[in-house]
C-alpha positions as CSV (number, residue, x, y, z in Angstrom):
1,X,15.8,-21.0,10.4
2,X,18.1,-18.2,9.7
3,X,16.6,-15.3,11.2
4,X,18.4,-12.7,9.4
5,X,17.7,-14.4,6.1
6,X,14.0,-13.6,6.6
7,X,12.4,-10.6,5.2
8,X,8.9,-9.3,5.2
9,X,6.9,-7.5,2.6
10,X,3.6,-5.6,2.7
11,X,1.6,-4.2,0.3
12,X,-1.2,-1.9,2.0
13,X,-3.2,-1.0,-0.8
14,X,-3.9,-3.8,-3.6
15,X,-7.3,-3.2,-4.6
16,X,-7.5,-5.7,-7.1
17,X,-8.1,-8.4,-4.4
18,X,-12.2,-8.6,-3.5
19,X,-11.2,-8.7,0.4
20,X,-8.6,-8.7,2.9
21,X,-5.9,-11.7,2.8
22,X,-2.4,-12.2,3.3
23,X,0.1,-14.2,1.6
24,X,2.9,-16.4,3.7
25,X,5.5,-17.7,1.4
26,X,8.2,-19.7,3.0
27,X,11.5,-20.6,0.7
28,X,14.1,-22.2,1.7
29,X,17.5,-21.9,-0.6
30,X,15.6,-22.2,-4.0
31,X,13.0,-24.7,-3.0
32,X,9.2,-23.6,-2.0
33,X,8.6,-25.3,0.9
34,X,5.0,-23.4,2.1
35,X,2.2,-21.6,0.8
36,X,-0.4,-20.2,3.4
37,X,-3.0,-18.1,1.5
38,X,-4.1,-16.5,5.1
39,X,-7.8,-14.8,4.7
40,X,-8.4,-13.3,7.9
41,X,-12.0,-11.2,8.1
42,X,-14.1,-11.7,10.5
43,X,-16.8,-15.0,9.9
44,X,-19.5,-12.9,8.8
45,X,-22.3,-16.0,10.1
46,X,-25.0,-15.9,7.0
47,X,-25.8,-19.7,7.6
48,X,-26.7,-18.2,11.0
49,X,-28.3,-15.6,10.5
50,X,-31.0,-18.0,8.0
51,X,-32.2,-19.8,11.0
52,X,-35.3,-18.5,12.0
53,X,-36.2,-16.8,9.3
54,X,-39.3,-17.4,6.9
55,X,-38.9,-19.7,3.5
56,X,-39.1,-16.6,1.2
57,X,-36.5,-14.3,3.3
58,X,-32.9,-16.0,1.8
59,X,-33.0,-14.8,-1.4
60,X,-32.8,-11.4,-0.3
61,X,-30.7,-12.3,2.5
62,X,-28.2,-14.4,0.7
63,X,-27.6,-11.5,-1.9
64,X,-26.4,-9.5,0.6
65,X,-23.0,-11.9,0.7
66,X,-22.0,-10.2,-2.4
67,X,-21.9,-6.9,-4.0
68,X,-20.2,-8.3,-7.5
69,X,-22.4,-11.5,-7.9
70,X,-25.5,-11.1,-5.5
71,X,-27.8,-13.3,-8.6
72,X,-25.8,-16.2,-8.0
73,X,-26.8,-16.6,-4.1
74,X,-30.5,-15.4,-4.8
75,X,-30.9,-18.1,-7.7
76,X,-29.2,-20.7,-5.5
77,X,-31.2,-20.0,-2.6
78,X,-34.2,-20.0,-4.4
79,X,-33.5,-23.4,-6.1
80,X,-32.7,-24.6,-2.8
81,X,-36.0,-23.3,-1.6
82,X,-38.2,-23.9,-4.3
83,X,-36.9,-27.8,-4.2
84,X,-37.5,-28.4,-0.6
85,X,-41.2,-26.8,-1.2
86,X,-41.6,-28.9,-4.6
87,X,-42.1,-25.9,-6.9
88,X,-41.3,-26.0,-10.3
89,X,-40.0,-22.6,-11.8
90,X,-40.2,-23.4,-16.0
91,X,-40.6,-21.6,-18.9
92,X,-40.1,-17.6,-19.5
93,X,-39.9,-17.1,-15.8
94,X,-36.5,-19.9,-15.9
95,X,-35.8,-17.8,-18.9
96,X,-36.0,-14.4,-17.1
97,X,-33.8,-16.2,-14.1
98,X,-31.0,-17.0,-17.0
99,X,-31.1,-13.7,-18.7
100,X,-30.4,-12.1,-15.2
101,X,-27.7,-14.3,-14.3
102,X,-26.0,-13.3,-17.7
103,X,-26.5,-9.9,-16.5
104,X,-24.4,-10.9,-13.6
105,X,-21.7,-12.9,-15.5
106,X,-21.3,-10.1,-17.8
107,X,-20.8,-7.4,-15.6
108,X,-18.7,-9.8,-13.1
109,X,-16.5,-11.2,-16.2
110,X,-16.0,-7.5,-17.7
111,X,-15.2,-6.2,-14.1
112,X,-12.3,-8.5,-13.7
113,X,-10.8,-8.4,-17.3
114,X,-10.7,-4.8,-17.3
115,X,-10.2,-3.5,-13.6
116,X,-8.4,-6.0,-11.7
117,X,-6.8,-8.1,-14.4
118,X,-5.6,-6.4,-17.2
119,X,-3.2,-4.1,-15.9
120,X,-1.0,-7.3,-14.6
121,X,-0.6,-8.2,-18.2
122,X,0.2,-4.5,-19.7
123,X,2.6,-3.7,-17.1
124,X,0.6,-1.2,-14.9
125,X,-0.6,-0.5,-11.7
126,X,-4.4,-0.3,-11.9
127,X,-6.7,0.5,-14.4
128,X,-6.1,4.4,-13.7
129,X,-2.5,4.2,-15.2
130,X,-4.0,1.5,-17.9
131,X,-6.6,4.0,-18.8
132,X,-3.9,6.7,-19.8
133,X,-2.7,5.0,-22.6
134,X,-5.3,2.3,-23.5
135,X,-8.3,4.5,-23.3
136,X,-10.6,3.7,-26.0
137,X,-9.7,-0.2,-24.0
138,X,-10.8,0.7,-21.1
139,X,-14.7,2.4,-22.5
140,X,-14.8,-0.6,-24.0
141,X,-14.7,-2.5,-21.1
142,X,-17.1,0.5,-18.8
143,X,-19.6,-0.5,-21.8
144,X,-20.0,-3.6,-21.7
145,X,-20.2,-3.8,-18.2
146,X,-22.9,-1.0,-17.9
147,X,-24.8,-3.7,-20.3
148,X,-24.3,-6.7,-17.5
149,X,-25.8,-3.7,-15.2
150,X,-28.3,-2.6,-17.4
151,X,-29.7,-6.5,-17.2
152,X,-29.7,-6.3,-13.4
153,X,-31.6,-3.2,-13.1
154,X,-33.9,-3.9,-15.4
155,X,-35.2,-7.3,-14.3
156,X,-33.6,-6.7,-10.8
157,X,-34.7,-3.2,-9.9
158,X,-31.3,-2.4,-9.3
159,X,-27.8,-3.2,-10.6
160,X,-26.6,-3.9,-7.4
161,X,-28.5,-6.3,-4.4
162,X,-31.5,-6.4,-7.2
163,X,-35.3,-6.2,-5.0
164,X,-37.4,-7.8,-7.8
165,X,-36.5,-11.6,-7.5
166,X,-38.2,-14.1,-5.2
167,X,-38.9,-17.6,-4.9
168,X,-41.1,-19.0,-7.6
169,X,-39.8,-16.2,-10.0
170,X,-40.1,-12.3,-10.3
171,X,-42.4,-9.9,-8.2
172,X,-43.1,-8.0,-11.6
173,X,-41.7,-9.4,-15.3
174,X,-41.2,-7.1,-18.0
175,X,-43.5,-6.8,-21.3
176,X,-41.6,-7.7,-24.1
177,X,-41.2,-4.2,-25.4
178,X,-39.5,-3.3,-22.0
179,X,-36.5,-5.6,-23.4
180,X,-36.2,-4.5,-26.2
181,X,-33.9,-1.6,-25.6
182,X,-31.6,-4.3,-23.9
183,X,-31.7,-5.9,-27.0
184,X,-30.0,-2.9,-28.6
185,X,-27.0,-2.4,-26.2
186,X,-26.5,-6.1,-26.5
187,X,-25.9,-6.2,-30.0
188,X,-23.2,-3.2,-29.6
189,X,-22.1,-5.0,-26.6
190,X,-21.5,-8.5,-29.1
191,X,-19.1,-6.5,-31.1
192,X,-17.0,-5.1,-27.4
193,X,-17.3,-8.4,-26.1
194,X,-15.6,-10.1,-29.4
195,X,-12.8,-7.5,-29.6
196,X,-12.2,-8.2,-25.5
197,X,-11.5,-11.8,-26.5
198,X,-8.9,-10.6,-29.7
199,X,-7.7,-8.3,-27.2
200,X,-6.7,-10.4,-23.9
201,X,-5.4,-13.2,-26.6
202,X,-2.7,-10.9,-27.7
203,X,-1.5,-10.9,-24.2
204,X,1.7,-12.4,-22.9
205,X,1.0,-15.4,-20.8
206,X,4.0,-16.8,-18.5
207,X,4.5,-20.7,-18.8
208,X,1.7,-23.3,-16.4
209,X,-0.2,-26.2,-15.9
210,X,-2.5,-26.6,-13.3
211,X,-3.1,-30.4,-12.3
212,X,-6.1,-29.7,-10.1
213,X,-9.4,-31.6,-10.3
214,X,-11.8,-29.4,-12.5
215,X,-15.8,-29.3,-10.8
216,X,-18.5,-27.5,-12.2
217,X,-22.1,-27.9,-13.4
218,X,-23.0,-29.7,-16.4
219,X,-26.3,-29.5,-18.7
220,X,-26.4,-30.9,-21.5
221,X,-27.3,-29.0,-24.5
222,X,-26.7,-26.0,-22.8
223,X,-23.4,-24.0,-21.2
224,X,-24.2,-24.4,-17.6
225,X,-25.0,-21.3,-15.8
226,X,-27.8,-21.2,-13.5
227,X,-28.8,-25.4,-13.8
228,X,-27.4,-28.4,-14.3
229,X,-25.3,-31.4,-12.7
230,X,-22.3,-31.1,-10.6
231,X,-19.5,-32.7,-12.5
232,X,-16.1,-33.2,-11.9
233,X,-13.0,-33.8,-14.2
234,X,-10.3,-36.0,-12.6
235,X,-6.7,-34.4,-13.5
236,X,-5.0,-37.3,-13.7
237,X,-7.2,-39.5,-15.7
238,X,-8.0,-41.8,-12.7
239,X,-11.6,-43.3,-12.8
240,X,-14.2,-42.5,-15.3
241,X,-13.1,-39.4,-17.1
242,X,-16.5,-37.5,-16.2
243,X,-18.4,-38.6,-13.1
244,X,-21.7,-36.6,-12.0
245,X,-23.8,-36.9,-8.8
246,X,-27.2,-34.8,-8.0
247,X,-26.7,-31.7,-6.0
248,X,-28.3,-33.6,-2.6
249,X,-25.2,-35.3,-2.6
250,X,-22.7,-32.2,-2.4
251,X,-21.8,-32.3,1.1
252,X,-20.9,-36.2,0.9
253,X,-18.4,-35.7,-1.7
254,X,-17.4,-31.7,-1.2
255,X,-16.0,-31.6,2.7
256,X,-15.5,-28.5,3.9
257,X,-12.5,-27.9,6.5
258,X,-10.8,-25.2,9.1
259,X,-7.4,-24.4,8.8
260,X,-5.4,-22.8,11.0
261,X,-4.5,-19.8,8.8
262,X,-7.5,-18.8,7.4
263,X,-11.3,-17.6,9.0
264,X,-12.2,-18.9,5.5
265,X,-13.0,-22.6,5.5
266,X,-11.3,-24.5,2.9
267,X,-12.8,-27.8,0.8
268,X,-11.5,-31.1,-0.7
269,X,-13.4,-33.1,-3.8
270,X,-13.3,-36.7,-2.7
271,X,-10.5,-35.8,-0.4
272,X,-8.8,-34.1,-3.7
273,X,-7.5,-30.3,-4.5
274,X,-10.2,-29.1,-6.9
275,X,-10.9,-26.4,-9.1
276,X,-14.1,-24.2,-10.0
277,X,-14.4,-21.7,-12.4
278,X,-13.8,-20.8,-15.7
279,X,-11.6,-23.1,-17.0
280,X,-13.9,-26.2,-15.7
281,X,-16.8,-24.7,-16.9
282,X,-15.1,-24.5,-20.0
283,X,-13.4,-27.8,-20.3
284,X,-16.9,-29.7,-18.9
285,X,-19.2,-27.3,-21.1
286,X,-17.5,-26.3,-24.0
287,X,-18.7,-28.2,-26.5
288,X,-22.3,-26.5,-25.7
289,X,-20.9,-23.0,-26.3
290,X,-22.9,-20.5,-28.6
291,X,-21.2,-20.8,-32.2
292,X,-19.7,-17.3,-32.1
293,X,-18.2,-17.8,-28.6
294,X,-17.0,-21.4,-29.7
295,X,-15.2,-19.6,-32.8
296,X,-13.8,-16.7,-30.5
297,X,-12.5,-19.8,-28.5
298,X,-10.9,-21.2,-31.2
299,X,-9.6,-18.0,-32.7
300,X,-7.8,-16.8,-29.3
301,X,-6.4,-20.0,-29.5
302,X,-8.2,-22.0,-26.2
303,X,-8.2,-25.3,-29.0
304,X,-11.9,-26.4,-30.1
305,X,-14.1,-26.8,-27.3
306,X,-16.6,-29.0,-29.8
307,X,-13.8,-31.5,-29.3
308,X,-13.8,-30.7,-25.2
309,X,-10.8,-29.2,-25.0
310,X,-9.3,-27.3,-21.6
311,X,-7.3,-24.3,-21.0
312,X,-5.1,-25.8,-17.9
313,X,-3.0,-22.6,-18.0
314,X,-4.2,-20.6,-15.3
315,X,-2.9,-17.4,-16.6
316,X,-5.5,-18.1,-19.7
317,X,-8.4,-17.9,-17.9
318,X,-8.8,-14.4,-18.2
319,X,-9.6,-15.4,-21.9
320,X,-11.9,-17.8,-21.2
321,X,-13.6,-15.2,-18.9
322,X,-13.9,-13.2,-22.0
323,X,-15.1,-16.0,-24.2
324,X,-17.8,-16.7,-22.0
325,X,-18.3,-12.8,-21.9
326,X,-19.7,-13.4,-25.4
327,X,-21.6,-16.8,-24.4
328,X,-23.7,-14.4,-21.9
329,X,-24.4,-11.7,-24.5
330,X,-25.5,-14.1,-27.1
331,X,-27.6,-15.8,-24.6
332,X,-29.0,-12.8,-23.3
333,X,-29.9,-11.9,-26.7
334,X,-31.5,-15.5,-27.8
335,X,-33.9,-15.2,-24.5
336,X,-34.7,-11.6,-25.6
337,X,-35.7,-12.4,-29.3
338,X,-38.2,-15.6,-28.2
339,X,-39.7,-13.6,-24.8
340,X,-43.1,-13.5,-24.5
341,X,-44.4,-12.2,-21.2
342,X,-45.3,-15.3,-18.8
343,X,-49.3,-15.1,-17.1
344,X,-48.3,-14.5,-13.7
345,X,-44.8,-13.1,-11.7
346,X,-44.3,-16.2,-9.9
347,X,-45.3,-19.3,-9.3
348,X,-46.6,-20.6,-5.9
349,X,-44.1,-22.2,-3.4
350,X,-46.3,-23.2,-0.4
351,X,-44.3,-24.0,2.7
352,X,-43.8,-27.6,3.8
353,X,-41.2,-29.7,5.6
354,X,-38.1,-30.6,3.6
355,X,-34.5,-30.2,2.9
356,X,-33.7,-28.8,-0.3
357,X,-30.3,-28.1,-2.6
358,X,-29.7,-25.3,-5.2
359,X,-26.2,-25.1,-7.2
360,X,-25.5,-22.5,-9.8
361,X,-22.8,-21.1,-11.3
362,X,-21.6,-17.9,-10.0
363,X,-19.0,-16.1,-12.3
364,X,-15.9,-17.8,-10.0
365,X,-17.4,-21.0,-10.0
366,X,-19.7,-23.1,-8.3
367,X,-22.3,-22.0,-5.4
368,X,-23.9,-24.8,-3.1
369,X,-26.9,-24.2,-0.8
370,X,-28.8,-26.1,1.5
371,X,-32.3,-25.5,3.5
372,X,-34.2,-27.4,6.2
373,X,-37.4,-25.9,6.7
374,X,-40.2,-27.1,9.1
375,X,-43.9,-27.5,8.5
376,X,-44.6,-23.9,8.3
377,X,-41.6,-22.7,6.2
378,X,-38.9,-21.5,8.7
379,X,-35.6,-22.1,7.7
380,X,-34.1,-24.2,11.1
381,X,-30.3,-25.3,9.0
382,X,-28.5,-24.0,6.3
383,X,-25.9,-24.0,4.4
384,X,-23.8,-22.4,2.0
385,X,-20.5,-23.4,0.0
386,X,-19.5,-20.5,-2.3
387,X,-16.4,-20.7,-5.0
388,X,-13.3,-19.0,-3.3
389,X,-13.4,-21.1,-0.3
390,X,-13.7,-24.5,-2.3
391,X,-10.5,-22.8,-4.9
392,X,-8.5,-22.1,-1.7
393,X,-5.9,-24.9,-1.8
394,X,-5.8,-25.0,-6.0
395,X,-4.7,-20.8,-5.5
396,X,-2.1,-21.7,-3.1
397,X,-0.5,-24.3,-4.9
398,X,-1.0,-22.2,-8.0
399,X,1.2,-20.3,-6.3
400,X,3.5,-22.4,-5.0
401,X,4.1,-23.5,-9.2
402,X,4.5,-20.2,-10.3
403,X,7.0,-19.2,-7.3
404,X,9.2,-22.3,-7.9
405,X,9.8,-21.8,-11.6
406,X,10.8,-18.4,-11.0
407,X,13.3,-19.8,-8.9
408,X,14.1,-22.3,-11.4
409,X,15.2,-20.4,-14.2
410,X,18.5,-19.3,-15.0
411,X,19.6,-15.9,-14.7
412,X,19.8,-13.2,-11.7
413,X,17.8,-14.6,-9.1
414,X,14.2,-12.9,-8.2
415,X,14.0,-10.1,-5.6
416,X,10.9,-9.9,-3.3
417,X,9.3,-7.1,-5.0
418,X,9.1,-9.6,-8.5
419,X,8.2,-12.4,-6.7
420,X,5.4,-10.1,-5.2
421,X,3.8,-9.3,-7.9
422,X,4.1,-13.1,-9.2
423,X,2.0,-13.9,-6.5
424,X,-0.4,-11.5,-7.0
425,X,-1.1,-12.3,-10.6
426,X,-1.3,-15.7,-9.7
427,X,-3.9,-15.1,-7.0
428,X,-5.8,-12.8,-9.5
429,X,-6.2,-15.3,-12.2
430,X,-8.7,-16.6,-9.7
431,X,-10.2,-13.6,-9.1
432,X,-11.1,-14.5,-5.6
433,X,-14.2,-13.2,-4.3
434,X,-12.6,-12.8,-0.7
435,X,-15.3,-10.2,0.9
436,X,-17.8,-7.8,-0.8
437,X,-14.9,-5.1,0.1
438,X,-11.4,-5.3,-1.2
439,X,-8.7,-3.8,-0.1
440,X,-5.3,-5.3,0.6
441,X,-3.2,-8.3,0.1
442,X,-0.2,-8.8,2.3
443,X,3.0,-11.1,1.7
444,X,5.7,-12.2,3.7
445,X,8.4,-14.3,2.2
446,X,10.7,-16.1,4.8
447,X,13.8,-17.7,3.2
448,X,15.8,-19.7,5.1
């Protein structure tokens, strides 16, 4: 390699990056030939720090992973627990469990669109310089997700880490009356949520496919949040063109690796790149959307998802995350208007020995857990498979597309600082959950 030909870029304060990662980007002449999406904090050792501990301990352990989706590792956990204990949650407590976790994917979704994403597509820096000339866009968004909060704090305790779940349900549930001033900002929060879709559809979006397997749950009847079926959509149209398999079989078909650039540990599907997220929820679900969100789809131009169709434009997802925006409000409101307060907060989930498996959908895809417990309830294995590590290798070659048809097209060839913020946008389409803190992505481009 030509050593003067390399160069070396850093950016030291992109905040729109949940975590601390670097970028490696080799080229050499106008070929791509290696993308190294290097996240490099410190193992953090949850899985560890479960052993040991009592059967009712991981939910509020496990939320503790994540300050932007904390409801998505206590429902997994407690799925996990409650089905090596053989409890059954149903009914308004499953309910209450749903309308939470729409709390979550609201304020997640709205977090992302608005904060992080946005300003990549309007041509500014962060949403401080977005706010100055799109301000009444920018409430919007601060409303809507002070409804996802509202949820959390209300059946949570809290808005962030909520204190009020456990396994087999709720320490206290709300009387319906309680909910109903949710109610209220929900309905506001339908008409900011429909406008968010019109509003990221009139966006430019460059030119991509993604070709990566799509895997997320599946329930039918239902738009998969917090239940169903993992299910995977083959890219190429190899095989059946939907296989399923029960979550206790995860870990045989989801393997989990170390690379040598990353403390994150990376996954294959069936020894395949795959994709979580949005756009398979969306092309696996779809057809189960609300009405309204299924007509938002169709309007912001995402094709009929009664039909199944898929967004494989990465790029797009930030419409779908606003399109299922709407899903969560018009959920949140259907579980609202049928409530009726359950006889008890919980249900009982005696200890006994047993593995068990939870998966739910967290806002950036798929979360997997998996408890041992011994006779008397202490957790002695676990293990836990969250969204960004399993999208690791479908970012980096997501990447590695958007670089090379840069470098493809005609006209004055790209400079370091575009090809910078290419990367970044195509990172953020992800919106990769690398820590709870975020802070700064750096990129170094070697051309040879």
């Amino acid at each position: 390699m030509n050593r003067r030909a390399t160069r070396v870029l850093r950016l030291d304060a992109l905040a729109r990056v949940e975590g601390e990662a670097a970028l490696h980007l080799r080229v050499e002449g106008d070929r791509v030939t290696q993308t190294r999406l290097r996240i490099y904090e410190p193992p953090r050792f949850f899985e560890a720090f479960l052993a040991g501990r009592g059967h009712a301990e991981p939910p509020d352990i496990t939320a503790r992973i994540c300050g932007i989706c904390p409801v998505a590792y206590q429902m997994s956990a407690c799925q996990a627990i409650e089905d090596a204990c053989g409890a059954v949650v149903d009914g308004p407590l499953a309910d209450l469990r749903r309308l939470l976790y729409c709390g979550e994917w609201i304020e997640s979704h709205t977090l992302h669109i608005y904060l992080l994403h946005a300003p990549d597509f309007l041509g500014c820096a962060d949403v401080v310089e977005l706010a100055r000339g799109r301000r009444a866009a920018v409430e919007r968004g601060l409303r809507l997700k002070q409804t996802g909060n509202a949820i959390l704090e209300q059946l949570g305790g809290r808005p962030i880490h909520p204190v009020n779940v456990r396994i087999g349900g709720f320490y206290r549930t709300p009387a319906p009356d309680e909910l109903r001033p949710l109610a209220e900002r929900l309905r506001q929060a339908r008409d900011d949520a429909l406008e968010t879709v019109r509003w990221v559809a009139a966006f430019e979006f460059p030119d991509a496919v993604c070709d990566h397997d799509l895997f997320a749950l599946r329930d039918p009847g239902r738009y998969a949040v917090d239940s169903g079926t993992p299910a995977v959509l083959a890219a190429d149209g190899d095989g059946p063109a939907l296989r399923q398999f029960p979550p206790s079989d995860f870990e045989r078909h989801v393997r989990e690796g170390q690379v040598p650039h990353s403390t994150a540990l990376t996954a294959l599907l069936d020894g395949r790149r795959h994709l979580t997220g949005p756009l398979a929820r969306y092309a696996i679900s779809g057809r189960w959307l609300h009405p309204l969100a299924a007509e938002a789809a169709r309007a912001a131009g995402l094709g009929d998802p009664a039909t199944g169709a898929r967004c494989d434009n990465p790029f797009r997802s930030i419409v779908v995350r606003a399109v299922e925006v709407v899903q969560a409000v018009e959920e949140s409101l259907r579980i609202i208007g049928g409530y009726e307060r359950p006889p008890r907060p919980a249900v009982e989930v005696p200890p006994r020995r047993g593995v068990g498996f939870g998966a739910t959908e967290a806002p950036r895809g798929l979360l997997y857990h998996r408890y041992a417990l011994s006779g008397d309830g202490t957790v002695t294995e676990a293990r836990i498979v969250p969204p960004t590590a399993q999208n690791q290798t479908a970012i980096e070659d997501d990447v590695r597309r958007a670089v090379q048809a840069r470098l493809d097209r005609a006209g004055p060839a790209a400079d370091d600082e575009e090809l910078t913020r290419l990367c970044e946008r195509a990172i953020r389409n992800h919106d990769p959950c690398i820590s709870c803190a975020a802070h700064f992505l750096d990129l170094t481009v070697e051309r040879a």
